[in-house]
C-alpha positions as YAML, in Angstrom:
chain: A
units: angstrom
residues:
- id: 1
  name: UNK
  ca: [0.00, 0.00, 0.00]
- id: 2
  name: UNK
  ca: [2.52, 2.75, 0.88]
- id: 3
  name: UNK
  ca: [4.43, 2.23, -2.44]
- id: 4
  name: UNK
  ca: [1.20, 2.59, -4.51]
- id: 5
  name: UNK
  ca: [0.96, 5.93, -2.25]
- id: 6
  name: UNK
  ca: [4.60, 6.76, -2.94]
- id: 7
  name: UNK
  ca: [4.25, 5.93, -6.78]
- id: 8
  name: UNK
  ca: [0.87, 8.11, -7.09]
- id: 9
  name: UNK
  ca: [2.50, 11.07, -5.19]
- id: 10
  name: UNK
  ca: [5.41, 11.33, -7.39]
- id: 11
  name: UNK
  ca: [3.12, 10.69, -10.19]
- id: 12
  name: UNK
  ca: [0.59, 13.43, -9.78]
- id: 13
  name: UNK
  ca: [4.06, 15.52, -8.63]
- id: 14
  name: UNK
  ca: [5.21, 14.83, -12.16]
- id: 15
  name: UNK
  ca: [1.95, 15.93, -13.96]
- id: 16
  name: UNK
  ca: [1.47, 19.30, -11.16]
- id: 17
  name: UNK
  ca: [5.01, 20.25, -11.21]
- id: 18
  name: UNK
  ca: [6.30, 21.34, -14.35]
- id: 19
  name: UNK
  ca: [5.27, 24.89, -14.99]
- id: 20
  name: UNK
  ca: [6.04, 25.52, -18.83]
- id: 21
  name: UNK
  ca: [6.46, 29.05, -20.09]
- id: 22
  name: UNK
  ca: [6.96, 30.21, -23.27]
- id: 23
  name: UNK
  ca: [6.75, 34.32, -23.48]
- id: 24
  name: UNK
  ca: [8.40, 36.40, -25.71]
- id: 25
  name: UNK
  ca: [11.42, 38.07, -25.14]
- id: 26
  name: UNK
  ca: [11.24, 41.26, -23.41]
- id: 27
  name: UNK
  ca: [13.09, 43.88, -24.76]
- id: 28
  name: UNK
  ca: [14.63, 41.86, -27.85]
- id: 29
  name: UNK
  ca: [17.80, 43.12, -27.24]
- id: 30
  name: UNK
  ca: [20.60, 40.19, -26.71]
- id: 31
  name: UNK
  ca: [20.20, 40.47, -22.92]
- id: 32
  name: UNK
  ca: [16.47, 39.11, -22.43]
- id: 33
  name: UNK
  ca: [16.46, 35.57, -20.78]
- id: 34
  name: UNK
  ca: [13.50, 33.84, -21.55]
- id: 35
  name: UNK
  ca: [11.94, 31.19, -18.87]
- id: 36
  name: UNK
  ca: [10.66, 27.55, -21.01]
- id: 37
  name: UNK
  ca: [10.42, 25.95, -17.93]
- id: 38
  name: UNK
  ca: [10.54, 25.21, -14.07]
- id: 39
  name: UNK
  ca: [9.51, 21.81, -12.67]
- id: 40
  name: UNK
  ca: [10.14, 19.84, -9.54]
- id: 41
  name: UNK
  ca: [10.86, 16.85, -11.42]
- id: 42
  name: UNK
  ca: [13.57, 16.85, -14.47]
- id: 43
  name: UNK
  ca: [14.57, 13.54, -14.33]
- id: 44
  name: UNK
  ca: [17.67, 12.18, -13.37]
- id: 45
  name: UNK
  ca: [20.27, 15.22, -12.14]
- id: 46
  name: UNK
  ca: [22.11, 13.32, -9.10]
- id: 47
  name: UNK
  ca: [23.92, 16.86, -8.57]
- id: 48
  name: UNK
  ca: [23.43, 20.48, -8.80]
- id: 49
  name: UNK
  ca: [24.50, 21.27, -12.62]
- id: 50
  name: UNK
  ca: [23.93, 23.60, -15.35]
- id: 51
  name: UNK
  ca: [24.54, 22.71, -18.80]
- id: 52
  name: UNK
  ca: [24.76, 24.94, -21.96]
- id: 53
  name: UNK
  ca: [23.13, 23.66, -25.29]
- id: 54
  name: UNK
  ca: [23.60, 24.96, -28.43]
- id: 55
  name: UNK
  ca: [22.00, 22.67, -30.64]
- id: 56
  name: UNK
  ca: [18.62, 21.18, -31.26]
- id: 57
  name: UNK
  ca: [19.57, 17.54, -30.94]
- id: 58
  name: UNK
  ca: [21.52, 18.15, -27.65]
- id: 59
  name: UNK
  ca: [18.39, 19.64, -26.46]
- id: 60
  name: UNK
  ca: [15.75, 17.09, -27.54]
- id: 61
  name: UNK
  ca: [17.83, 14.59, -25.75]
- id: 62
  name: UNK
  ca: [17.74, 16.32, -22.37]
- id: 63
  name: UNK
  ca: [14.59, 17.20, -22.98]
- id: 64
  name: UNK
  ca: [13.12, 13.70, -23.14]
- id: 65
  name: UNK
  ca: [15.67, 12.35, -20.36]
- id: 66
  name: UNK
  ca: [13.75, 14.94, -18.10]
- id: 67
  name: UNK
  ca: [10.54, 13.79, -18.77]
- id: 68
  name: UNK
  ca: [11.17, 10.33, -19.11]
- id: 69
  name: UNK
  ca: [8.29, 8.25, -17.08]
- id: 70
  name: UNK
  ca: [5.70, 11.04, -17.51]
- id: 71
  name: UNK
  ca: [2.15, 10.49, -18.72]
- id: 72
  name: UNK
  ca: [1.77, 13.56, -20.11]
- id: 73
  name: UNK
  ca: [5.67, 15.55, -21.18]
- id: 74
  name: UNK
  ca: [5.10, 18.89, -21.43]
- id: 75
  name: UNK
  ca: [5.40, 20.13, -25.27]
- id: 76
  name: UNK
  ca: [9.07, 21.02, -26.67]
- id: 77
  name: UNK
  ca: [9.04, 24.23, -26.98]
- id: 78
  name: UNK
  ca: [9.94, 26.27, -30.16]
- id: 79
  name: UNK
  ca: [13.14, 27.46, -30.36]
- id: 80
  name: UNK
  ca: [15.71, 28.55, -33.07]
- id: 81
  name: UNK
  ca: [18.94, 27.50, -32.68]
- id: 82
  name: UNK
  ca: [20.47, 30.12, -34.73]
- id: 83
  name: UNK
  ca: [19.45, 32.72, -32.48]
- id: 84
  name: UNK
  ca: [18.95, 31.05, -29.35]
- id: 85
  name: UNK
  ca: [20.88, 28.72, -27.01]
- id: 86
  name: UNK
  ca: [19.47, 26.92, -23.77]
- id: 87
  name: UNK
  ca: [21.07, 27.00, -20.19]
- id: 88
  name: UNK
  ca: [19.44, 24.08, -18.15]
- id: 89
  name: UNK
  ca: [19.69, 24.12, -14.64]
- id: 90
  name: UNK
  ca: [19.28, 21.64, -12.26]
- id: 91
  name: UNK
  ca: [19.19, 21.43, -8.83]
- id: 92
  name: UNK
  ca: [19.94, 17.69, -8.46]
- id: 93
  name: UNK
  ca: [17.60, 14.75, -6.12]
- id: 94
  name: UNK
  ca: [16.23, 16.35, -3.11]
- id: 95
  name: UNK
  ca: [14.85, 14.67, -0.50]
- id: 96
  name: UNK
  ca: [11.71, 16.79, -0.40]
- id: 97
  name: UNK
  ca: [8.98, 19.13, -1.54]
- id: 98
  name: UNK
  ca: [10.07, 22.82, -0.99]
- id: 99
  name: UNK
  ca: [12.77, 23.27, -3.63]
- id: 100
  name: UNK
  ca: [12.48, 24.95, -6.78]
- id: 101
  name: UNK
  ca: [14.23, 27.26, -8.90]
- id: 102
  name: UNK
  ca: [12.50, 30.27, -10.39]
- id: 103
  name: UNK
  ca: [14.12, 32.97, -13.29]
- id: 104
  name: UNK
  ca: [14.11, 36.02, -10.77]
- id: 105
  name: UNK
  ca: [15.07, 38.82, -13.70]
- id: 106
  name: UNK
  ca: [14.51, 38.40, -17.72]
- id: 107
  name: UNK
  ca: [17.23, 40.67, -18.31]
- id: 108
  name: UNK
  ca: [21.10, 39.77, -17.76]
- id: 109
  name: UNK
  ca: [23.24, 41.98, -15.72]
- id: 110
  name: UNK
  ca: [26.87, 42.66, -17.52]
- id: 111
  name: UNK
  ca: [29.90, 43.04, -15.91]
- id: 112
  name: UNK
  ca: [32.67, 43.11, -18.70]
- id: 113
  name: UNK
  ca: [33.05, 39.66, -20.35]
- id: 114
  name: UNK
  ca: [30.45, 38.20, -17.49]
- id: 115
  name: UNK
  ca: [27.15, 37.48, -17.95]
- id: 116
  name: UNK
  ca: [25.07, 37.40, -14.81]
- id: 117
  name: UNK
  ca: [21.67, 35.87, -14.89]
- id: 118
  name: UNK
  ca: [19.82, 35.80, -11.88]
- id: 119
  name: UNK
  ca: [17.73, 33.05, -10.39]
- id: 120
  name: UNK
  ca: [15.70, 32.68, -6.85]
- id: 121
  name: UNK
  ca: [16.78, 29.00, -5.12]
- id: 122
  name: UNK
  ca: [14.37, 28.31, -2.86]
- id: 123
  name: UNK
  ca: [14.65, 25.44, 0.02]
- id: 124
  name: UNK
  ca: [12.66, 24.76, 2.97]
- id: 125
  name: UNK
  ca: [13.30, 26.20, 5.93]
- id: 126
  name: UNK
  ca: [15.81, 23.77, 8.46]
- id: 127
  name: UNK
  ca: [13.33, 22.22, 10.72]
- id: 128
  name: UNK
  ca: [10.48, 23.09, 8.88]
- id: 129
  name: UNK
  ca: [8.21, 20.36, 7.82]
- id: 130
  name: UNK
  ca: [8.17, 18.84, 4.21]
- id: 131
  name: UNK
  ca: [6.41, 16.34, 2.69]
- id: 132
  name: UNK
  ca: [9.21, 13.45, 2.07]
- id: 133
  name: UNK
  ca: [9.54, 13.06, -1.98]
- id: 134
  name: UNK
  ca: [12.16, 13.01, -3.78]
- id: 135
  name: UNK
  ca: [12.09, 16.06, -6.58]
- id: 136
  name: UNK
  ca: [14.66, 17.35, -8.69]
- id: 137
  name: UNK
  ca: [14.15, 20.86, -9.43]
- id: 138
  name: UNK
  ca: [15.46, 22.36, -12.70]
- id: 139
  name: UNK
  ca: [14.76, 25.59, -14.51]
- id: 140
  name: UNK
  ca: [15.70, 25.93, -18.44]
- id: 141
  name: UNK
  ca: [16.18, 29.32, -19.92]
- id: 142
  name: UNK
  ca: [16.47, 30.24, -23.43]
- id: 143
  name: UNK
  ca: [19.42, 32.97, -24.13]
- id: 144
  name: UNK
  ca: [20.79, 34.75, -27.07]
- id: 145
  name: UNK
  ca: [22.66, 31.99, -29.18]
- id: 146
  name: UNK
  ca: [25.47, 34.90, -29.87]
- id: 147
  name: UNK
  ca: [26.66, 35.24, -26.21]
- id: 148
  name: UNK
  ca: [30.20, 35.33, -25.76]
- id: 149
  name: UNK
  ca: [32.60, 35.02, -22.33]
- id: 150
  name: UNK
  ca: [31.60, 33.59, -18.90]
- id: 151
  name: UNK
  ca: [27.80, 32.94, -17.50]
- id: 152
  name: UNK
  ca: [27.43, 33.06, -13.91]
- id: 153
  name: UNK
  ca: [24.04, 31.97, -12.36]
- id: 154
  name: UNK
  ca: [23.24, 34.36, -8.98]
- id: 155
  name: UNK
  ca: [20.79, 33.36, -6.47]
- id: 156
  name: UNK
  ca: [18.57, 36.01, -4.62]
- id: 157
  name: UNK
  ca: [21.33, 36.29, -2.12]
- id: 158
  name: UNK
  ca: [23.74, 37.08, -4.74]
- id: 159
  name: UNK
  ca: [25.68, 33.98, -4.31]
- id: 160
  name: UNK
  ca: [26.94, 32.61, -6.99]
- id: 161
  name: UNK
  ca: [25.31, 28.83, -7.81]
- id: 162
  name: UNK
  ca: [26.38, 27.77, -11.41]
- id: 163
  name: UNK
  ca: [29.45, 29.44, -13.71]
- id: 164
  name: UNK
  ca: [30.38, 28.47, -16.83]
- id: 165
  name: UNK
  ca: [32.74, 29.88, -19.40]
- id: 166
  name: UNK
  ca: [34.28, 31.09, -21.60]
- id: 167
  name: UNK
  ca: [31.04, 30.88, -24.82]
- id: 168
  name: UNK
  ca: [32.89, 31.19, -28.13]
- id: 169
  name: UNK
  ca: [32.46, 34.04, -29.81]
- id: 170
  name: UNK
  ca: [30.49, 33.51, -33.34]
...
């Protein structure tokens, strides 16, 4: 009985907890940061890890190996990989609801050759209570394909979570 509870919770988890957006980007200067998605579940991230992709095939891939076992995947969404590149983030297995990742500013901040985006990394409180499932929060942005030097990923406390660097210049 408690793993059919256990299996439906991080079923209807997986079905409740992506939250797909797909806006435009604001501004349409190189600088906007679009959100395509934030979900608690993105499959299989044992570790904290961003990843740059450049390419639609690199990106179909890790976009089915984060929804693998779901009913319903949310739709790929459009992109153009002459103009855009992805930056997936991912928090890695978490023992517990309360953990997410959010895109806290749709414009980057630039500080010579370093990008800043900025993110909000949210985690339960210690001691709090939390419902115990495992999730693995990610977040996947869409950024100008053109972006050149070092991307560092800021949390609301202006630590720095994820860097990455140097992008080619094209």
């Amino acid at each position: 009985m408690g793993a059919r509870v256990t299996l439906l919770l991080l079923a209807l988890g997986g079905l409740i907890g992506c939250n797909t957006v797909e806006e435009p980007a604001q501004g349409g200067g190189p600088t906007s940061v679009r959100q395509l998605l934030a979900s608690q579940h993105c499959g299989s991230a044992t570790i904290a890890q961003a990843t740059w992709l450049t390419d639609a095939s690199a990106f179909r891939s890790q976009w089915s190996r984060m929804h693998a076992g779901l009913v319903e995947p949310p739709a790929e969404p459009k992109l153009d990989f002459t103009r855009d590149a992805v930056l997936l983030l991912e928090m890695g297995s978490r023992p517990t609801a309360g953990f997410g990742l959010r895109l806290a500013a749709t414009q980057l901040i630039h500080d010579g050759d370093l990008q800043v985006v900025s993110i909000e990394w949210r985690e339960p409180p210690p001691g709090s209570m939390a419902a115990q499932v495992l999730t693995s929060p990610c977040l996947v942005l869409a950024l100008p394909a053109a972006m050149h030097g070092r991307i560092e990923v800021r949390d609301q406390d202006g630590d720095a979570r994820f860097a990455l660097g140097p992008r080619p210049i094209e």
